[in-house]
C-alpha positions in Angstrom: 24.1 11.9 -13.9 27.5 10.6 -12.8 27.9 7.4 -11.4 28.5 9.4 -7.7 25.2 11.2 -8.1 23.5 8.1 -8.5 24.9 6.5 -5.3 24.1 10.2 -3.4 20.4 9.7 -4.7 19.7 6.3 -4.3 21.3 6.7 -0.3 18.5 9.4 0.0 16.1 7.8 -1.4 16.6 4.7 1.0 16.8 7.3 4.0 13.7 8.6 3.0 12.0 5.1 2.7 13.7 3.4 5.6 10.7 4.0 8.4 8.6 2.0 5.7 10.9 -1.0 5.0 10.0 -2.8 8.6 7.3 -3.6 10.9 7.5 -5.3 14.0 5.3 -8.3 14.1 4.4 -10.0 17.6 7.6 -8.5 18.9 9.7 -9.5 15.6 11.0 -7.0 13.6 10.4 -7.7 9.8 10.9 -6.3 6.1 7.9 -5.4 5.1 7.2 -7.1 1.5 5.8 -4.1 -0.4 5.3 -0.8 0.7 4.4 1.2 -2.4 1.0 1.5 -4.2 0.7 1.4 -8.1 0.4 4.7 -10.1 -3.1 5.7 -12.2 -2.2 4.1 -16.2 -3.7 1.3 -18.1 -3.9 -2.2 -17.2 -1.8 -3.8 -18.6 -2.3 -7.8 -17.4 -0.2 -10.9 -18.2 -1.8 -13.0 -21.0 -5.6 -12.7 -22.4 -6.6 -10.6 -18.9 -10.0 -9.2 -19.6 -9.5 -6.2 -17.8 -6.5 -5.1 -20.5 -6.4 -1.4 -21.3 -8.4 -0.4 -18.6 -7.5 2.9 -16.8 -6.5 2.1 -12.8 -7.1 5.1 -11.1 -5.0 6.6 -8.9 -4.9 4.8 -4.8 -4.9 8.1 -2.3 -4.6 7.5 1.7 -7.9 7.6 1.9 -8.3 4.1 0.5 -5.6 2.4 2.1 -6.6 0.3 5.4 -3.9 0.0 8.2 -3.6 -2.8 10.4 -1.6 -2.4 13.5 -1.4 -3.4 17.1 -3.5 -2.1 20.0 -0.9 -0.1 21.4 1.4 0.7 18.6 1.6 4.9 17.9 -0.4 5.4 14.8 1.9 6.3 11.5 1.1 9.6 9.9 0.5 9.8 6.9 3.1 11.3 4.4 0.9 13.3 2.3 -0.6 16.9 3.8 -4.2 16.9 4.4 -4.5 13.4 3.9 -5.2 10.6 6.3 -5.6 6.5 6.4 -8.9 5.2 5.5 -9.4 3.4 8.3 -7.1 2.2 11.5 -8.0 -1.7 13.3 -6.5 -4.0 15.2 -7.6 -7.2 14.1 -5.5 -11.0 13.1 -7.5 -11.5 10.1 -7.3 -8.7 8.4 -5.0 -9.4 5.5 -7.8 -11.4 3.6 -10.3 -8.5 4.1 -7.2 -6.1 2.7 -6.3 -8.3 -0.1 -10.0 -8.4 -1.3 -10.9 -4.5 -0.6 -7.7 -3.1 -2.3 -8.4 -5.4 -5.5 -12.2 -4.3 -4.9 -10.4 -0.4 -5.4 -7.6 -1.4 -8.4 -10.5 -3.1 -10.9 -14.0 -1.1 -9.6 -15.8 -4.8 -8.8 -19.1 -4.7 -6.7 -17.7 -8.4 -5.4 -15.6 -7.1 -1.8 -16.7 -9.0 0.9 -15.5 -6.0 2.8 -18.1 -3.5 1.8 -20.8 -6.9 1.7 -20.5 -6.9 5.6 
């Protein structure tokens, strides 16, 4: 690719992405940190991690909570036939997101989510 192809894919690319990169947050708009989910491979881990060259399957819709205000319009979801896993409106949720989505990336039994 030429150096103007590159620039012509990478503006696309950030079109394409652009309704992702922001959230408003109490009123605030905000770049969202990290909007993309990992693709199915091996573990690979930093260091002596014991759960090196394990296979992480692959995260669909399905599996991905959304958190968002009472009255904002619910996001559809990208992918045909597929939908969110679940939609709430609730301040703590991040912990409960942070654990379940770890819970779905290493196949523990120890998610407080699915405990309650």
């Amino acid at each position: 690719m030429v150096g103007q192809e590159k620039k012509e894919v990478k503006e696309e690319k950030l079109k394409l992405e652009e309704k992702y990169m922001w959230a408003i947050v109490d009123g605030v708009k905000e770049k969202v940190g990290n909007f993309r989910v990992e693709p199915p491979g091996l573990f690979r881990g930093r260091g002596e991690h014991p759960k090196m060259g394990k296979l992480k399957k692959r995260i669909y819709p399905r599996d991905i909570p959304i958190n968002i205000g009472k009255d904002a319009p619910i996001q559809e979801c990208p992918i045909p036939g597929q939908r969110y896993m679940v939609l709430r409106w609730e301040n703590d949720m991040i912990i409960e997101m942070t654990f379940f989505v770890e819970d779905q990336t290493h196949n523990s039994e120890s998610c407080p989510v699915r405990n309650m």
